[in-house]
C-alpha positions as CSV (number, residue, x, y, z in Angstrom):
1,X,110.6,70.7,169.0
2,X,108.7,72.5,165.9
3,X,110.0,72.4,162.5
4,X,112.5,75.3,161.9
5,X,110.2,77.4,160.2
6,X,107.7,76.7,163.2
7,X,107.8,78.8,166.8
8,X,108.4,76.4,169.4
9,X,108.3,76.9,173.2
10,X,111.4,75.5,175.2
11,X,112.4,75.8,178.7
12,X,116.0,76.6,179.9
13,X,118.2,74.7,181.3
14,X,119.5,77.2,183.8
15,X,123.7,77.3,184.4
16,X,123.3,77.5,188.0
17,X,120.3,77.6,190.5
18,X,117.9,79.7,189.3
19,X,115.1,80.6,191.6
20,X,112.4,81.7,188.8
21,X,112.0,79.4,186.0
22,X,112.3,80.5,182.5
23,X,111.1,80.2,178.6
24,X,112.4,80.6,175.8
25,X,110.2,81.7,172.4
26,X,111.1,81.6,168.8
27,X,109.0,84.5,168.0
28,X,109.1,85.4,164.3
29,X,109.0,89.1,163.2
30,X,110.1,90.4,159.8
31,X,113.3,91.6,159.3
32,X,114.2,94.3,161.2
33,X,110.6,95.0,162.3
34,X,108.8,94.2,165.5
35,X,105.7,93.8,163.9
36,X,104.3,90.1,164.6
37,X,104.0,86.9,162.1
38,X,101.0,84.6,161.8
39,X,103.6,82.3,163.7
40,X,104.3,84.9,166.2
41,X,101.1,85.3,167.0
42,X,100.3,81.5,167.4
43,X,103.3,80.9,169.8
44,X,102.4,84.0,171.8
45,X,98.3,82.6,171.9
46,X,100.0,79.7,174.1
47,X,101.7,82.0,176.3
48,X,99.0,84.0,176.9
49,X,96.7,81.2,177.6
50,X,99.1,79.9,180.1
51,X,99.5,83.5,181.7
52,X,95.7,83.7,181.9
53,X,95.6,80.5,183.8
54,X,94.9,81.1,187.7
55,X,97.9,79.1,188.8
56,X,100.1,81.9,187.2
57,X,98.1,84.7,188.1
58,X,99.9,86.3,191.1
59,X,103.0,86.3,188.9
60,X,104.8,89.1,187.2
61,X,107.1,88.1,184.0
62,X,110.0,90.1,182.3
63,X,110.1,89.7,178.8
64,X,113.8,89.9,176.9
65,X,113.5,90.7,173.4
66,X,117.1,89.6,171.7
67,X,118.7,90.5,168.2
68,X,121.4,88.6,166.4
69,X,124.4,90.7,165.5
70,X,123.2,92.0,161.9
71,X,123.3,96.3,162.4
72,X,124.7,98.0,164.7
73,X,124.5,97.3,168.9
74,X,122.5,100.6,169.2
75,X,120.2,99.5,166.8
76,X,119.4,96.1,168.0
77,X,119.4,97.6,171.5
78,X,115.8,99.5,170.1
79,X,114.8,96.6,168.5
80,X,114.4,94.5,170.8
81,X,113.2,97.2,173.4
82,X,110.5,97.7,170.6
83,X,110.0,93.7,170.3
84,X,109.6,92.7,174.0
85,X,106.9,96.0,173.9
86,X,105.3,94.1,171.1
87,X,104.5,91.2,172.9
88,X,103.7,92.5,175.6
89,X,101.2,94.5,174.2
90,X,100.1,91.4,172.8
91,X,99.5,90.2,175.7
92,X,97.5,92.9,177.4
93,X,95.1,93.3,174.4
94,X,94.3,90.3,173.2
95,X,94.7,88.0,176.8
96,X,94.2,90.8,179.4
97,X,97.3,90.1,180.5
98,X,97.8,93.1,182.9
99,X,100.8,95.8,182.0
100,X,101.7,95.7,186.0
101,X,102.9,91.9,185.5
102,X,104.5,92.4,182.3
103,X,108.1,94.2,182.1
104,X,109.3,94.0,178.8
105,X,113.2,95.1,178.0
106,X,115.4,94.8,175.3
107,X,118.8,93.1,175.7
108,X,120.1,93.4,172.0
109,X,122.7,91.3,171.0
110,X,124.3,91.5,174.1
111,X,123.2,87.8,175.4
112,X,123.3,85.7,172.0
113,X,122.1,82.3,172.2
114,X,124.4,80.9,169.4
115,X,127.6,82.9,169.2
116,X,128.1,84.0,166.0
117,X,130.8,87.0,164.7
118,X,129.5,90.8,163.6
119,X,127.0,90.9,161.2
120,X,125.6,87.3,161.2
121,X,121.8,86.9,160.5
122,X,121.4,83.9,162.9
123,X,117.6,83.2,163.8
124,X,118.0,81.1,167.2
125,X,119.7,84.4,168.2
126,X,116.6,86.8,167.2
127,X,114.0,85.4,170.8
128,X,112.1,86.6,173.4
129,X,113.0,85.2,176.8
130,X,109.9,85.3,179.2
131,X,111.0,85.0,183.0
132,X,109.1,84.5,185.9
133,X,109.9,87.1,188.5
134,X,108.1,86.2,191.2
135,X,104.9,87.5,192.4
C-alpha cells in the first residue's frame, strides 16, 4: 500500500458473497471541496485506464463518494453526491468513459470505513468506492 499521503487502490474483502467485485480509492480533495488533487487525479488516471481497457468495457460501475463525520449528515450527504459526480466526470472527459456506465451517488457518512464518533476528521473515512454492477 502507498504511503499515507499517497492514493492507493485496494480491493475489498467482501463480508459475504458478493457477486460484483469492488474497489476501494483514497481519492484526495480539499477540505470540504470536491475539487480534485494532483493525487486524485493520478489514482483516478489508473482507474480510467483500466475502465478503458476492452475486458471491462461491457461493464457499468457505481461510484460511492463517502465523508467522515466532520459537519452535519445533510451536508456530507451533498458532498459526496458532488464527489462521486467529480469523478465521474473525470472519467467521461478525460478517458471517455461513457456517462451510461457510470452512476455516481453519494453515501455521506452513512457507511464509514473506520468508526469514529461526531465530528472526527478521519481520512480512510473520506473514499470513493467504485463497484462493478454488471453489464
Amino acid at each position: 500500500m502507498a504511503a499515507p499521503a499517497a492514493p492507493s487502490v485496494a480491493a475489498t474483502a467482501p463480508a459475504q458473497q458478493v457477486a460484483a467485485p469492488s474497489i476501494d480509492l483514497t481519492v484526495q480533495f480539499q477540505s470540504g471541496s470536491a475539487e480534485l488533487t494532483p493525487e486524485a487525479m493520478r489514482t483516478l488516471d489508473e482507474l480510467g485506464r483500466a475502465l478503458s481497457h476492452e475486458a471491462l468495457a461491457a461493464y457499468r460501475f457505481r461510484i460511492e463518494g463517502h465523508t467522515d463525520t466532520t459537519g452535519s449528515r445533510s451536508a456530507n450527504m451533498s458532498l459526496s453526491q458532488a464527489r462521486a459526480a467529480r469523478v465521474a466526470e473525470y472519467l467521461q472527459s478525460r478517458f471517455g468513459v461513457a456517462a451510461a456506465r457510470l452512476e455516481p451517488v453519494g453515501r455521506g457518512q452513512e457507511a464509514l470505513k473506520v468508526q469514529t464518533p461526531d465530528q472526527t476528521p478521519e481520512p480512510r473515512n473520506r473514499r470513493v468506492q467504485v463497484i462493478n454492477i454488471g453489464a
